[in-house]
N, C-alpha and C positions, 0 to 999 in steps of 0.2 A: 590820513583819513580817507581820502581817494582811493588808497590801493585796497586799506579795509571794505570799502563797498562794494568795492569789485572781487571781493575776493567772497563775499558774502551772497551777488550778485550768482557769481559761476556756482557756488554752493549749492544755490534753491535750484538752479538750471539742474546740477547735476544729480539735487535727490528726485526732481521731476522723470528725467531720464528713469532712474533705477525704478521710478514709482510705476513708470508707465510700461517697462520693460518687464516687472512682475505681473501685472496686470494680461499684460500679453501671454506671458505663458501661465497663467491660470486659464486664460481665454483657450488656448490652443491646448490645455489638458480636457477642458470641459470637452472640447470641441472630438478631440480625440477619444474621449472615453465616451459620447456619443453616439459618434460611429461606430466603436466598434461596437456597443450595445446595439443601436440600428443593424447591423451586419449580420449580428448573433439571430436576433429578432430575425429578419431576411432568411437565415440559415434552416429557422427552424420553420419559417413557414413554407418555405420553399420544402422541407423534407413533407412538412404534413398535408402537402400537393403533392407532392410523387405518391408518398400512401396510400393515399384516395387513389391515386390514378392505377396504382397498382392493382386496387383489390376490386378498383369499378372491372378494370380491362382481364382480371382473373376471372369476375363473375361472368361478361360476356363469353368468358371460353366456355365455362362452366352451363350455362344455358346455353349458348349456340352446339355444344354437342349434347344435350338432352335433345335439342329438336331432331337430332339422326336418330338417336336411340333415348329412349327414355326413363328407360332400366338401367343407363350404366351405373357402373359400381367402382370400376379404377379410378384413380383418384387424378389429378390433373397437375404436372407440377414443373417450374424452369426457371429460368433467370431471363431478369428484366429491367433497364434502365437502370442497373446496379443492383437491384433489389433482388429477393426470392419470393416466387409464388409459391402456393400448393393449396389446391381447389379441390374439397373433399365434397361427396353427396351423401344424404341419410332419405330414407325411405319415410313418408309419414305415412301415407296410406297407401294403394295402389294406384292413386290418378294425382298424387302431392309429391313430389319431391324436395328436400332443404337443400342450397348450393350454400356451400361456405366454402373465403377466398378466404385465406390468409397472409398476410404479407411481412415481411421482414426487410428493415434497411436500414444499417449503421447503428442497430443496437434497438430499433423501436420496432414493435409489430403492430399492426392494424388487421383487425377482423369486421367480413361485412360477411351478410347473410340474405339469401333471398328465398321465398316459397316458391316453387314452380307450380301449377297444373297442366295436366295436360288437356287442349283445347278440348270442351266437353262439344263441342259443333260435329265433329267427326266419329263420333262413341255412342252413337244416338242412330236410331231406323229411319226417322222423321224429324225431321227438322224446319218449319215452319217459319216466315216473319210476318206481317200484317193482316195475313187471311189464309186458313185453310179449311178447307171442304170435304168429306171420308162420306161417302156411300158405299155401304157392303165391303172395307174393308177391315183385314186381320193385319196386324201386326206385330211380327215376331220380334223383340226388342224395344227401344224406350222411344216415345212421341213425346216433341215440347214443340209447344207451339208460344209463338212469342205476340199474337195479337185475336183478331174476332174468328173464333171457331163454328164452322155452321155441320151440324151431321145429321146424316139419313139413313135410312136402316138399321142393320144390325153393325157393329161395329165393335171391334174386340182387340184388346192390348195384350199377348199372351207372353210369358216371361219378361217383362221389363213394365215400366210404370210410365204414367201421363202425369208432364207435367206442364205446368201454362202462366206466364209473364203478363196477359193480358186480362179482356172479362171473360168471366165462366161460360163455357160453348152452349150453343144455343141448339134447341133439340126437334126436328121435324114432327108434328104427330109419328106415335108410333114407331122412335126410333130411339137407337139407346146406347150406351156404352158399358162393356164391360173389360174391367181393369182387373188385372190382380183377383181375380173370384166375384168382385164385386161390382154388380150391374145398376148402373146408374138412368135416370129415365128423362130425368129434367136438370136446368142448370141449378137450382138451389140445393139439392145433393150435393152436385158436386163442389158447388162454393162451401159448404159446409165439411166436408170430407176430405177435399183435396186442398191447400193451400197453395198461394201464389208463389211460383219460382224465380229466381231472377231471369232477366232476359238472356239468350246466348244471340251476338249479332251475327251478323253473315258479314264478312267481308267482302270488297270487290274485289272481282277477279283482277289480275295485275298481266294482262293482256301481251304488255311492251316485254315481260319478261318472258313470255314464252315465244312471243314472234323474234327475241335476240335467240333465243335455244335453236332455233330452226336453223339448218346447215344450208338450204338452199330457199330462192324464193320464186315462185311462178307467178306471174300479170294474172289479173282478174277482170269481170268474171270471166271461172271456167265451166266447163263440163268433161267429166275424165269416168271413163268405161274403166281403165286399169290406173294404178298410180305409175307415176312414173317412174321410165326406166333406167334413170342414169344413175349412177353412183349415189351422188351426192344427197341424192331422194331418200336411199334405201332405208333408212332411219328419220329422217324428218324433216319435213318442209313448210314454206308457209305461202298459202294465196294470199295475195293482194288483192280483193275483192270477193263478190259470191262465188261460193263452191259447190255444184250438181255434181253427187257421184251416181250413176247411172249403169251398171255394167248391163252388156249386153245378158238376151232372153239364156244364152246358153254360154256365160260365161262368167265372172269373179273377179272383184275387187278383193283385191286380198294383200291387205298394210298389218306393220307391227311398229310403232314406237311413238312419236309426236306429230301431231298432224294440225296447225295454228291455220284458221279462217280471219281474215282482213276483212268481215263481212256475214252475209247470211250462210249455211250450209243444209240442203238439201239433201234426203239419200232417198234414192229410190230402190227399194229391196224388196219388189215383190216378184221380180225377173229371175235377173242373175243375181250372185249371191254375194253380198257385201257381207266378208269377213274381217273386222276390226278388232284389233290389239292394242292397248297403250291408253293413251292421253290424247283427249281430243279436248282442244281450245279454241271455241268461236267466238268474236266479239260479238255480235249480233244473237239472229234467231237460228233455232236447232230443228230441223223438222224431220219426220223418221217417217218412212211410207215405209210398211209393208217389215221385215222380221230379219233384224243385223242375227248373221254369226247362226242364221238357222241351223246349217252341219252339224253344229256346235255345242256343247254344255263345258267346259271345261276354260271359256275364255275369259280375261282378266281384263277392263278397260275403265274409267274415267272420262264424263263428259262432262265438259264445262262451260257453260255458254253464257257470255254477258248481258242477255236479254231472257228469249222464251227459250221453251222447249215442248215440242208437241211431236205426241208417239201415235202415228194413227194408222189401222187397215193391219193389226198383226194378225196374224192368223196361230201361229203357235205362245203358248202359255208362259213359254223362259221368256221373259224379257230380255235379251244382249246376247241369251245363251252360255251363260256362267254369272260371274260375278260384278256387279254395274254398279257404278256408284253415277247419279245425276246431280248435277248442283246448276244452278236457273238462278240469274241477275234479277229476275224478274217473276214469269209464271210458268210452272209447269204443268204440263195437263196429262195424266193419264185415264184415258176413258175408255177402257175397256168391255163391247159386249159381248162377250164369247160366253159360252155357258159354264165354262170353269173361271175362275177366277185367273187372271195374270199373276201371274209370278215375277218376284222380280227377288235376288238373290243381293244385297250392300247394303245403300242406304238412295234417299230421296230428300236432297234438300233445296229450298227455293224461299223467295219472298212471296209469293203465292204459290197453293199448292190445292189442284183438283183432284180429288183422286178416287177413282170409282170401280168396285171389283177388282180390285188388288189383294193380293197376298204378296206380305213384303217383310224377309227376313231378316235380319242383321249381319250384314258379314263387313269385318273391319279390313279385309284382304284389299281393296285396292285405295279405300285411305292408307293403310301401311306403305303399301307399293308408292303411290303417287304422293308421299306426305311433304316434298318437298316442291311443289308443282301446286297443292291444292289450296285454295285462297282462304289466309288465317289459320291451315297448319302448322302443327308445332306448339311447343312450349308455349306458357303461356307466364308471365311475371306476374303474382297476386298482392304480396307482400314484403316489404322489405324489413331488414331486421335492425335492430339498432347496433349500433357500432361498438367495436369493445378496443381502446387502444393500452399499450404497455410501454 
């Protein structure tokens, strides 16, 4: 009887054992068959991150070379973190371009798409932000002005159109605008005939990046009759404080390429003769005594200045003496009284803008030239498209 309960004793023991030993590996199948699902899962999400990252890092290629050229048309294409790009562009209209990435990786493709334009701040004569002012001028190309417009005289937009983000301009007795054939007298015309356009902002200029472009740097303030003559100058420099250029009665300032102020810059040009070429970058205020580049009609420059800009004492009618593009942090003033009107050949943009007996045409020549230097140049991302995966 004893050894039968012992024998019955080890029995239960040992169906416990097999019960608990099944048990365990069902536990260890569950366990194992949810890793590898968790693994599978991991595999595919981790693929549908490279994807993304594929076709985000296709489109930046894709828009970072529209901002050199914005017409291209070859198509963009390599290998990537395993994957395949190939970044094609379609044309929608002349200032839209489509980028589409497409990407391939271990059997799956992802498609993204984005709208470019290109920045309308630089395709424009006039470009305006909180206030501008037009006495007796003409304008060859398109004027927006993005807040309170005040005008006096006669005042005329010829080949391009007025457009305005802010309220309808405000009219001096006796003064008027005419757009497009059609002369307007008062602001209720125009709120009725012209519509409100979106705003275009003005970027700040980004200062830091063009005092790293400078190859050499001079202590501030200066005052400099010639630029300097060392090497390292000949292409482009930058003062560390105020900068007077001054050349003597019977002699010439005469630079070509980057020239960054840490400060205010003064010229004095009704002496000797300051001839300027390139991109000029001031933090501060821009002040113009007397007529840059007089010799001159055929010179190509860009100023840029973080603050004002005031043009005063010209004597001849080219403004820069070729092609000028001004852009002003702040206020620009051209007050011209010579009995022909000032000419000025680019564009004229500022957060205020005076501008009085001016004749101002449109020339896109030194936005082109300087489009990577100019503040909010380039491409512009409008819209993105929605994604197509396979």
């Amino acid at each position: 009887m004893r050894w039968r309960t012992l024998a019955e004793e080890r029995g239960t023991v040992l169906l416990l054992v097999l019960v608990a030993m099944q048990l365990l590996l069902v536990m260890s199948s569950a366990l194992f068959s949810i890793a590898m699902v968790e693994r599978q899962i991991s595999h595919y999400q981790g693929q549908d991150i490279c994807l993304h990252y594929l076709a985000e890092a296709g489109l930046e290629l894709g828009v970072a070379s529209l901002k050199e050229d914005f017409h291209r048309a070859h198509p963009l294409e390599g290998e990537m973190a395993g994957g395949f790009y190939r970044v094609t562009f379609e044309t929608v209209d002349p200032e839209t371009r489509r980028v589409i990435s497409t990407v391939r990786l271990e059997g799956h493709e992802l498609l993204l798409a984005v709208l470019v334009e290109a920045n309308p701040l630089y395709r424009k004569a006039v470009v305006s932000g909180p206030f501008l002012q037009l006495e007796e001028v003409r304008i060859y190309g398109d004027l927006h002005a993005s807040g309170e417009v005040l005008l006096g005289g006669a005042n005329i937009i010829a080949g391009g159109r007025f457009s305005y983000s802010g309220p309808p301009p405000q009219f001096e007795p006796g003064s008027y605008l005419k757009v497009e054939g059609t002369t307007y007298f008062n602001s209720l015309q125009i709120q009725r005939a012209l519509l409100n356009d979106r705003s275009i902002p003005l970027a700040a200029p980004d200062f830091e990046k063009y005092a790293a472009m400078a190859s050499c740097t001079l202590p501030g303030p200066l005052t400099l009759a010639q630029p300097p003559s060392f090497p390292e100058a000949r292409e482009s420099f930058l003062v560390n404080g105020d900068l007077v250029i001054a050349p003597d009665p019977a002699g010439a300032f005469d630079f070509s390429g980057l020239l960054a102020v840490r400060g205010d810059l003064t010229v004095y040009a009704r002496e000797g003769e300051v001839k300027l070429e390139g991109f000029l970058a001031v933090e501060g205020d821009v002040l113009i005594i007397g007529d840059l580049n007089r010799s001159r009609s055929d010179a190509l420059l860009a100023i840029v200045a973080g603050e004002n800009i005031f043009v005063e004492e010209i004597e001849r009618p080219l403004l820069g003496g070729g092609e000028l593009l001004l852009f002003a942090g702040e206020a620009l003033v051209l007050d011209w009284r010579g009995t022909e009107p000032l000419e000025l050949r680019g564009a004229v943009i500022g957060r205020q803008l005076l501008l009085s007996n001016c004749r101002i045409a449109f020339s896109s020549a030194p936005a082109r030239r300087f489009e990577g230097l100019l503040p909010g140049a380039g491409a512009v991302i409008t819209h993105w498209y929605q994604q197509y995966e396979r």
